[in-house]
N, C-alpha and C positions, 0 to 999 in steps of 0.2 A: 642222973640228969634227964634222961630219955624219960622217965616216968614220971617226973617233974614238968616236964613239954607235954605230957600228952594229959596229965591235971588240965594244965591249965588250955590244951585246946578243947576239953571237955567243961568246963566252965563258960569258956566264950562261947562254944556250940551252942549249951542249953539255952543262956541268956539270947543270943540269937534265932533259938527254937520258939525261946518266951516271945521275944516283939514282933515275930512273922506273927505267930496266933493273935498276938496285940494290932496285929496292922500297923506296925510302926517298924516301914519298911528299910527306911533309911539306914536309922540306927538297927535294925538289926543286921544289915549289910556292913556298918563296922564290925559287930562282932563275930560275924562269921569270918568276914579276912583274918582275923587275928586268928581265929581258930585255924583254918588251914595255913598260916603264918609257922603257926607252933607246931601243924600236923598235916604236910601238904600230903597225906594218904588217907585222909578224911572223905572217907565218898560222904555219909552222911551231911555233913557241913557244906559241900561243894554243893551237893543238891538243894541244900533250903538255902545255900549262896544265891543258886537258879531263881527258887522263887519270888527271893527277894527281887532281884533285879527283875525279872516281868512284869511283877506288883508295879516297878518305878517304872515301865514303859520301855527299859534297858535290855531286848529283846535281843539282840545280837551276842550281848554282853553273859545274858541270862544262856543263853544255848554251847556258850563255851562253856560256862560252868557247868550245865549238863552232861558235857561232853566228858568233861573231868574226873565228874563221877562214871560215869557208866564205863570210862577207861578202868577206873580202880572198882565197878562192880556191872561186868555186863550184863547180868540178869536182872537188874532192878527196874521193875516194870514201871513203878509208879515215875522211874526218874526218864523212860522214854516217853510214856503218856505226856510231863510237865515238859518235857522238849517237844513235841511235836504242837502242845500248847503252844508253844513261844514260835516257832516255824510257821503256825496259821498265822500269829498277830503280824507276821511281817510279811504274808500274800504268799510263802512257798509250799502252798497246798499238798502237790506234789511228797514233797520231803516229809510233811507235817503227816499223811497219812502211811508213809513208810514207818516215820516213827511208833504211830499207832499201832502197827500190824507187829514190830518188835515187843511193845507191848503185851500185845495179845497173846503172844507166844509165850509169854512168862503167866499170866493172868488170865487164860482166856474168858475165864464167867467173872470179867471186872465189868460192869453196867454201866460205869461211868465213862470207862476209856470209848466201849461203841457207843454211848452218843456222843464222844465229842468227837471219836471217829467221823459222826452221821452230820455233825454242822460243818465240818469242814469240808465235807459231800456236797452240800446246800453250798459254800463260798465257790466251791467250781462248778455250780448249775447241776450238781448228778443229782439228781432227786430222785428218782426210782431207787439209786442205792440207798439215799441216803433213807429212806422209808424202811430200807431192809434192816440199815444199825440200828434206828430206834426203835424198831420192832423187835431185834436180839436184846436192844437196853430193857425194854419193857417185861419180856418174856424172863431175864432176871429177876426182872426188879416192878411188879405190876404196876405197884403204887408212885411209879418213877414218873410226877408228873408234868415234869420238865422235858418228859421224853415225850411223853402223850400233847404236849402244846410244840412242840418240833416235829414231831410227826406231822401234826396238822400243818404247819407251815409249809413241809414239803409238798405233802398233800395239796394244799393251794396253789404253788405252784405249778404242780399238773393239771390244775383244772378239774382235780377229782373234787367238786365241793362238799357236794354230802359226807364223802368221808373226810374232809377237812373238819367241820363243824362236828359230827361223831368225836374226832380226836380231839377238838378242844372242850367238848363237853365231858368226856371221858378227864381232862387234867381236871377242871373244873369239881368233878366231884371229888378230887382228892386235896386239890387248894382253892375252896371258892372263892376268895376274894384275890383272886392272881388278877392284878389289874392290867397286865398283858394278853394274857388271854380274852379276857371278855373283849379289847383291844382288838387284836387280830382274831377272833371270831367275828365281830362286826364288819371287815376289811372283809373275810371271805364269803360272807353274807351279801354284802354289798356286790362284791365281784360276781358271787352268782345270780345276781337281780332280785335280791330280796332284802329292798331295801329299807321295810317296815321293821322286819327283823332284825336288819343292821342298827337301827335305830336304838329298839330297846337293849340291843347288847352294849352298846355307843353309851348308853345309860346308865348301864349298870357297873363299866366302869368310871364312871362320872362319879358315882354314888361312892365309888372307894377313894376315887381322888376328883378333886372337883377343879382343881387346877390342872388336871394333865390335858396340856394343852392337844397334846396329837387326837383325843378323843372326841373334844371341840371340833376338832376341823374338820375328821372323817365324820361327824356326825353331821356337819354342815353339808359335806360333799353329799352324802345320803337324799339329804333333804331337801337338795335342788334335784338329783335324781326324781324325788316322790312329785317335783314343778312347787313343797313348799317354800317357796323362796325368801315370805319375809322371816318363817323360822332358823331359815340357811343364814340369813345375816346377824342374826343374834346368835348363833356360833361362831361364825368368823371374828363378828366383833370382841367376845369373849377370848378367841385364837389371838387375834394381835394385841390384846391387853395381855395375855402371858407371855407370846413370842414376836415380841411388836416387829421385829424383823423376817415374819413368816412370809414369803415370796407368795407361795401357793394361796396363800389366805385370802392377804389383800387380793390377788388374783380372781380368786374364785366368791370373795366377797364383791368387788367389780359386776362380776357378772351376773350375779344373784341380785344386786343392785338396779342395775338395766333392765332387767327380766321381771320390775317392779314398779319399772317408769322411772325411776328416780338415776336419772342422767347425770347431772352432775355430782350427786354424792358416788357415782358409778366412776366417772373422771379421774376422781380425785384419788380414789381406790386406787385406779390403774395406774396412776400417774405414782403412786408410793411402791407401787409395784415395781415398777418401771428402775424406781430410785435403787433398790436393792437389787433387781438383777435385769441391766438391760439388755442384755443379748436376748432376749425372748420376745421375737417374732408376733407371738400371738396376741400380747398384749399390747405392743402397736398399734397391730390392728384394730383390735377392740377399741381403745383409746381412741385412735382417727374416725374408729366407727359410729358412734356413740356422739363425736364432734359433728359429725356430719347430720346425724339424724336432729342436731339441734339446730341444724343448719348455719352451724359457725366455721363455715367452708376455711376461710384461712386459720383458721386453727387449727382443721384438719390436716390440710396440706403441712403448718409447721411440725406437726405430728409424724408424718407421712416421712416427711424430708429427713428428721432426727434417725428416724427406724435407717431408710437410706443409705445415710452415716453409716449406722454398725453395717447393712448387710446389702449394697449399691447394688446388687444385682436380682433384687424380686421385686419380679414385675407387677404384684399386686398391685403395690405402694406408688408405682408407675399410674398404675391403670386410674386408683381412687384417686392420685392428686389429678390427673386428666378430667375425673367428672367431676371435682368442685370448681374447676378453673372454669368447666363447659356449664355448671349450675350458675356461675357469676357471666357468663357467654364473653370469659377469655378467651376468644379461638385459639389466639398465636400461644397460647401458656398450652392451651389441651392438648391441641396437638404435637406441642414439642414433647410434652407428658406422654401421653399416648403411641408418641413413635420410639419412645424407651422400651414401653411395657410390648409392643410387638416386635422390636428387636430383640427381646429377649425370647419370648414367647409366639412367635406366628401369629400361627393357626388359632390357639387360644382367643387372642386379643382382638384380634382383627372381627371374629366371628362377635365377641364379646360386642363391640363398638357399634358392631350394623345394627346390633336389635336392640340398643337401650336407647332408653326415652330419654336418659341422661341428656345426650349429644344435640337434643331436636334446635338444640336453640345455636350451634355451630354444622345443623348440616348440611346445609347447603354452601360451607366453606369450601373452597377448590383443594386446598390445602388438605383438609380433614378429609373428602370424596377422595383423592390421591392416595391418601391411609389408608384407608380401610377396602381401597379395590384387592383385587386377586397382585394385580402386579405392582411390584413394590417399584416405590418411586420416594428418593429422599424430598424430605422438606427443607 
């Protein structure tokens, strides 16, 4: 009977070994229960149990099944490696690089286990180590060009550029059309002020995918760097026909818009911005700014007042709805406006109020001369 049981946990094993390789994660997560059903001593099956369940996002699920195994085989490296996997997707970095170091112990020249050692280095900010794993991946594995475009990313984040861009041209000659790399070599291009260079990289992977929207939009950011602006908007534009909900886009298409005179299609921009995420402060402003410059003072101020709402205590939004009230020579409105923005702000505001031209047409108000002296006096 016992040899009978273990036929048949070795049948559901295989088939379950078959739909992992097939990506057909589900079902092969039936057939491996059965298998340890029939053979709960089955480290094998427990382990591709694991993988299944990470496949399905069941990362919790997937780490007891690791566990299961490595109880019935504790030197099986690959099944520490595929747990420490599962331990980075749920943020316990910590754990996830212990499991890797058990790994190592069994595997040390596995290439694969140090760099995911090295990204999970990169999820807790160590980049100097994490430069060191992909540098033991590579020193395995030369042609490992997955190592050599996470090096570079570490790299970027230090600030080291040149040797950032060295590392992704190094993946580069081993997978030239990695549409990530050329990606984040134009990002580290960019970050280092070279944003002619960011461009053609921005380009070339354009060239392999022409829909990938993120290469749109960092080519756009580039292009307002170089002051080209109306190029910058025929990226953005192209960014929100693929991710019409891109915050940054519309954002930065906004501002590339203004920077071209064209104010109201600049508006309209921010104002979609706005729609998709309005906690951000900057785009307010822009938005009230931009109103104002077209001197639609009460639109700005409803602008102003909205921003308000989300965050009642920045006194910018104080100060600018004060100089359209003082552009229209609402005294009583500016100054109520204005004794916000220096209750919140002093010294700032007060000093701000003496020397604008904004004011000229309230300032001889007793009221307003009361603000803006040294000694504060309510209104």
């Amino acid at each position: 009977m016992k040899w009978n049981l273990s036929l048949e946990a070795e049948f559901f094993y295989q088939q379950g070994l078959r739909r992992n390789k097939a990506e057909q994660y589900a079902e092969a997560l039936l057939s491996l229960d059965v298998a340890v059903e029939y053979k709960p001593d089955y480290a094998d099956a427990w382990s591709q149990r694991g993988i299944a369940l990470g496949s399905l996002n069941r990362h919790e699920e997937a780490i007891a099944s690791f566990d299961r195994a490595i109880t019935l085989r504790p030197d099986a490296s690959w099944v520490w490696h595929n747990r420490g996997i599962a331990l980075g997707k749920l943020g316990r970095y910590i754990e996830a690089l212990n499991s890797f170091d058990r790994a190592l112990e069994f595997n040390p020249d596995a290439a694969t286990i140090w760099h995911n050692r090295g990204i999970t280095l990169i999820d807790l900010g160590c980049y100097e180590k994490a430069v060191i794993n992909f540098e033991k991946t590579i020193q395995l594995r030369p042609d490992a060009y997955w190592a050599w475009y996470n090096r570079g990313t570490a790299l970027g984040h230090l600030k080291q550029y040149a040797a950032a861009v060295d590392s992704f041209d190094r993946a580069l000659e081993f997978q030239p059309d990695d549409l990530l790399t050329w990606n984040n070599r134009g990002i580290t291009l960019s970050d280092w002020g070279e944003y002619t260079k960011a461009v053609a990289s921005f380009d070339r992977a354009l060239a392999i995918d022409p829909e990938y929207s993120k290469a749109w939009y960092n080519k756009g950011v580039a292009l307002r760097k170089l002051g080209d602006f109306t190029a910058a908007v025929v990226c953005f534009d192209r960014t929100v026909e693929l991710e019409p909900n891109d915050f940054w886009a519309w954002y930065n298409r906004g501002l590339s818009l203004a920077q071209v005179g064209e104010k109201e299609a600049a508006i309209a921009s921010y104002k979609h911005a706005l729609s998709i995420q309005p906690q951000d402060m900057a785009v307010w402003y822009d938005c009230g700014l931009a109103l104002y410059e077209l001197c639609r003072y009460q639109e700005a101020i409803a602008i102003y007042t909205k921003a308000l709402e989300v965050q009642p205590h920045t006194p910018i939004f104080w100060y600018n709805i004060a100089c359209c009230y003082a552009l229209q020579s609402q005294a009583e409105q500016a100054v109520i406006s204005l004794q916000q923005a220096i209750q919140i702000s002093p010294d700032k505001y007060r000093t701000l109020a003496k020397n604008s031209s904004v004011f000229h047409t309230i300032s001889q108000d007793e009221r307003f001369q009361n603000l803006i002296s040294e000694s504060r006096v309510d209104v």
